[in-house]
PLY file of the C-alpha trace (Angstrom):
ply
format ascii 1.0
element vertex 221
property float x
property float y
property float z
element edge 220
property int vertex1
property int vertex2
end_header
-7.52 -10.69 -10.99
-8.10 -10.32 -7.01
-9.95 -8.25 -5.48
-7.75 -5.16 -3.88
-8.34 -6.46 -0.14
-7.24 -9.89 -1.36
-4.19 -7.84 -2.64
-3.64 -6.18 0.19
-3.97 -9.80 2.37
-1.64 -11.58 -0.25
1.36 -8.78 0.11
0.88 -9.26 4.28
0.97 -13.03 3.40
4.09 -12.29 2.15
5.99 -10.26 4.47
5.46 -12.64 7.24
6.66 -15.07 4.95
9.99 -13.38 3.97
10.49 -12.69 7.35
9.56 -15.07 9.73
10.79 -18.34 8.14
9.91 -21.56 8.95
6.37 -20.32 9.55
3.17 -21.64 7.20
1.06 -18.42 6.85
-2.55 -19.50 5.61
-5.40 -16.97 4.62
-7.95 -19.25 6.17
-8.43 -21.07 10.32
-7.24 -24.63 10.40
-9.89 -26.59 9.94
-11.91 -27.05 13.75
-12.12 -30.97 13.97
-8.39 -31.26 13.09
-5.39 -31.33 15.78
-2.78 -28.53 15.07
-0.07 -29.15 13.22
3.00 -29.95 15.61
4.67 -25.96 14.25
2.83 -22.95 15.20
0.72 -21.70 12.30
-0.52 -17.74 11.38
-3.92 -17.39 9.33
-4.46 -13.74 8.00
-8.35 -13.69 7.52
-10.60 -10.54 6.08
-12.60 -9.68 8.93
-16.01 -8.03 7.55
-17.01 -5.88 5.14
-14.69 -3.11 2.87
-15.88 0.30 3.75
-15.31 2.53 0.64
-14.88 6.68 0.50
-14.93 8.12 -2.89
-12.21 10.38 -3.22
-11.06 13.01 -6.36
-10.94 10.67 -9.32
-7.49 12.09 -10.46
-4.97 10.28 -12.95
-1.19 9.31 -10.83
0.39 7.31 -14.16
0.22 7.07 -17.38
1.55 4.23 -19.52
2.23 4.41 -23.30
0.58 1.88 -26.05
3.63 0.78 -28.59
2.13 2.00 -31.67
-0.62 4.11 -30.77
0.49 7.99 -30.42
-2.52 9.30 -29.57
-3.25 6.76 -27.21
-2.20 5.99 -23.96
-3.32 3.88 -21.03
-4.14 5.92 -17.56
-4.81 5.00 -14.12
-7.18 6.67 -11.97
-8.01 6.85 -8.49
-11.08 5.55 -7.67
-12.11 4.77 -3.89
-10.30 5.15 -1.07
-11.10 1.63 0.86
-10.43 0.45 4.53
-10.86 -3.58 4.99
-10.57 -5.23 8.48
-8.21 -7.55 8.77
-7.35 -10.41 12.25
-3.84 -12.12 12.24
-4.48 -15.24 14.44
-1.49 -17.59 15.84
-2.24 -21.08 16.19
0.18 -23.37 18.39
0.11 -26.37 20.61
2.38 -25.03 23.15
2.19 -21.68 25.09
5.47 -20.73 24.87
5.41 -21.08 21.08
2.46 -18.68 20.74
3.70 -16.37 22.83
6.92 -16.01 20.75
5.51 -16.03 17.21
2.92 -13.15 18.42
6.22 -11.48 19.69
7.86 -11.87 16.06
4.86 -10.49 14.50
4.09 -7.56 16.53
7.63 -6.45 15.69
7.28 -7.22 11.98
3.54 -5.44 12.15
5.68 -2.44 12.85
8.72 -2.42 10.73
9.56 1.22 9.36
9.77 1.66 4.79
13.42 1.05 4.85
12.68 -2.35 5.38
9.21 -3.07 3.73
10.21 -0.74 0.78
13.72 -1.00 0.56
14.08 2.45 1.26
18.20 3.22 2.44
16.73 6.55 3.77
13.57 5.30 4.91
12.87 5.48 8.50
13.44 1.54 10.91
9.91 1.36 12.69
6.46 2.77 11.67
3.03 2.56 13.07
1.83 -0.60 11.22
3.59 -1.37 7.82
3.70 0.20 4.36
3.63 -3.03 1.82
3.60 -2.74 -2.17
0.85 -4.49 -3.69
2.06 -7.07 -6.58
0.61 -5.69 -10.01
0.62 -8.97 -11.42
-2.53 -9.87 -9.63
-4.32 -6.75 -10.81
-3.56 -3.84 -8.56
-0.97 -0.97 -8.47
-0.09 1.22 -5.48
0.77 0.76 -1.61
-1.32 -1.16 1.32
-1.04 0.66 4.81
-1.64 -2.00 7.89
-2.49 -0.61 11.00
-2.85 -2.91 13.93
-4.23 -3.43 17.85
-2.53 -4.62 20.79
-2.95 -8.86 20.65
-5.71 -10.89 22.55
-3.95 -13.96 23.54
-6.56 -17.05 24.87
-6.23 -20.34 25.81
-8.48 -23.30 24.35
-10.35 -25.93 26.24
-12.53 -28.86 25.86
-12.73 -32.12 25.00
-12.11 -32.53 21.39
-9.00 -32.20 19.34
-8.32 -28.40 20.11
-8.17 -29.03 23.83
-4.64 -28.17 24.04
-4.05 -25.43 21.86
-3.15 -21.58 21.93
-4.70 -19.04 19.96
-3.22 -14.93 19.93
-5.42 -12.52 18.01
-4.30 -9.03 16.92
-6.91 -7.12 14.96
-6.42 -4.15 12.50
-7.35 -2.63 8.81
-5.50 -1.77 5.61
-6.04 1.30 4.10
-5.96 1.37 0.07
-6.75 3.04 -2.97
-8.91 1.29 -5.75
-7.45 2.08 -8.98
-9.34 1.84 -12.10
-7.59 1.95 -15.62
-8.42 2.76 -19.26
-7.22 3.51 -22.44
-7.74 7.28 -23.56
-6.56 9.50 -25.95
-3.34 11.44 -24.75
-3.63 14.32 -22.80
-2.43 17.65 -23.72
0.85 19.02 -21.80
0.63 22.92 -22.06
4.02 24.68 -22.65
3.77 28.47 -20.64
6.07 30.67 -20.80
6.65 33.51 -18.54
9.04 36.26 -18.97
10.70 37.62 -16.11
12.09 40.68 -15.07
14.94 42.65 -12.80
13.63 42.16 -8.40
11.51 38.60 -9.69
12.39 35.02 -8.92
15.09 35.22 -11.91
17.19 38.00 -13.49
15.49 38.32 -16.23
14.96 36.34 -19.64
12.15 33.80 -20.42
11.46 30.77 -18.48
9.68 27.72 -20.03
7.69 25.57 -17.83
5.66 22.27 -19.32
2.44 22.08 -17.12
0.72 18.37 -17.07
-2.89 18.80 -17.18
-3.35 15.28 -16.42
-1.26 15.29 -13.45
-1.05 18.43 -12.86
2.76 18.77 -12.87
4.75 21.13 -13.51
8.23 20.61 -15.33
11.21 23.22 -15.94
12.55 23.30 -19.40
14.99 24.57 -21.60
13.70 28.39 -22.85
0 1
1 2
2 3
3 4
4 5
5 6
6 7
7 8
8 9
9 10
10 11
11 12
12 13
13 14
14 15
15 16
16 17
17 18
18 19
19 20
20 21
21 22
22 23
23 24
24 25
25 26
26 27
27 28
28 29
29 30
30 31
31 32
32 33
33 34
34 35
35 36
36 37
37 38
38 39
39 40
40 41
41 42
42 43
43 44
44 45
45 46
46 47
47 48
48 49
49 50
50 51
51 52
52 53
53 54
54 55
55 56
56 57
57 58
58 59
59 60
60 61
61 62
62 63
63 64
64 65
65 66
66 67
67 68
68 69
69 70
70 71
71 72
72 73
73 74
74 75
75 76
76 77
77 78
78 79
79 80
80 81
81 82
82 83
83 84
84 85
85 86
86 87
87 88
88 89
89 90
90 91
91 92
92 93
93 94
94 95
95 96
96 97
97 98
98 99
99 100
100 101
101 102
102 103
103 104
104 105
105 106
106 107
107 108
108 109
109 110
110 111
111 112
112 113
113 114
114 115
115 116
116 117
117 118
118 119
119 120
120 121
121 122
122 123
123 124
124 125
125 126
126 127
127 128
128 129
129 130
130 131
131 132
132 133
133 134
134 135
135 136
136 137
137 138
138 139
139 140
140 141
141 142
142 143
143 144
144 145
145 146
146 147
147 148
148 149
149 150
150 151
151 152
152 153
153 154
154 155
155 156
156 157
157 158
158 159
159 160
160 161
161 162
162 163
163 164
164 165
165 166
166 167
167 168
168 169
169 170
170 171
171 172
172 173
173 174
174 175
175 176
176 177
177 178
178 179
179 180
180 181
181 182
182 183
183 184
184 185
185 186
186 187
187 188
188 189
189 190
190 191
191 192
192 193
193 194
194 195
195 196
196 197
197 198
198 199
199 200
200 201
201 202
202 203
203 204
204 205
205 206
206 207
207 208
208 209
209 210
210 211
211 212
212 213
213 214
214 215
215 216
216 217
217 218
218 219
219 220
């Protein structure tokens, strides 16, 4: 299982991939005694250390066990973590850098109904709004927030002496989930009989309560 930054740096990973093709996206520099490849490159690196808030250590899902009634598996939020993050482009020619840190400022800012698929979701958004993949560990949503870029140009005398670098800086912000099988918790039935001049015309309504969640559902009286 990753870690949840490495999460969070493998669902960027893949955006850029799914939408700027042709592109190799590494999580790690080219190595510094080797020329550039001939293509411009993007790394995604972690860029220091997670910073970690607790925050209310509420359940948001519940999953049952086949077999086990009075079981269940739950998920609870556990720490609310921020991780810096640097996008670096890596190409031989200017003009090439300059136009793949184009493509990804625009893609750093792409609104849910793209990066979620949402049809009412709105176009562009202040940094994106990725899903994290559970298969390597982690549930929930990774939101990237991102600088202006810091474009520089190489020099020397080795085998980087022609070659143009753009940084853009930024974090992801992410919850840390932690999970664990528990014995079911209750859902309370209440029901509350109302009269003439309240929200109904009278009669019972039946409401089921969630203490785990702490929704509330209408039901049938």
């Amino acid at each position: 299982m990753a870690s949840i930054q490495q999460a969070a740096l493998t669902a960027l990973q893949r955006w850029f991939q799914l939408r700027i093709r042709g592109v190799e996206v590494n999580d790690r520099w080219p190595e510094p005694d080797q020329p550039l490849d001939p293509k411009p490159s993007i790394s995604i690196v972690l860029a220091g250390k997670r910073i970690d808030d607790k925050i209310g250590q509420d359940t948001w899902k519940m999953v049952p066990i086949a077999g086990s009634p009075s079981m269940a598996l739950y998920y609870w939020n556990g720490r609310a973590c921020r991780q810096p993050l640097q996008i670096d482009v890596w190409a031989r020619r200017q003009s090439d850098r300059d136009k793949l840190v184009q493509r990804d400022e625009e893609e750093l800012n792409r609104g849910t109904r793209f990066t979620l698929n949402d049809p009412h979701g709105d176009p562009i958004r202040d940094g994106v709004l990725l899903k994290l993949d559970p298969a390597e560990g982690h549930e929930g949503f990774a939101d990237f927030t991102f600088e202006g870029s810091d474009l520089t140009d190489t020099s020397g005398h080795d085998a980087r002496e022609r070659d143009y670098r753009g940084m853009i800086a930024g974090h992801v912000d992410v919850n840390l989930s932690l999970k664990a099988e528990s014995p079911r918790m209750l859902t309370v039935r209440l029901r509350a009989a109302l009269g003439e001049g309240q929200l109904g015309s009278g009669g019972t309504d039946s409401h089921d309560i969630n203490l785990a969640t702490g929704q509330v559902t209408a039901t049938a009286p």
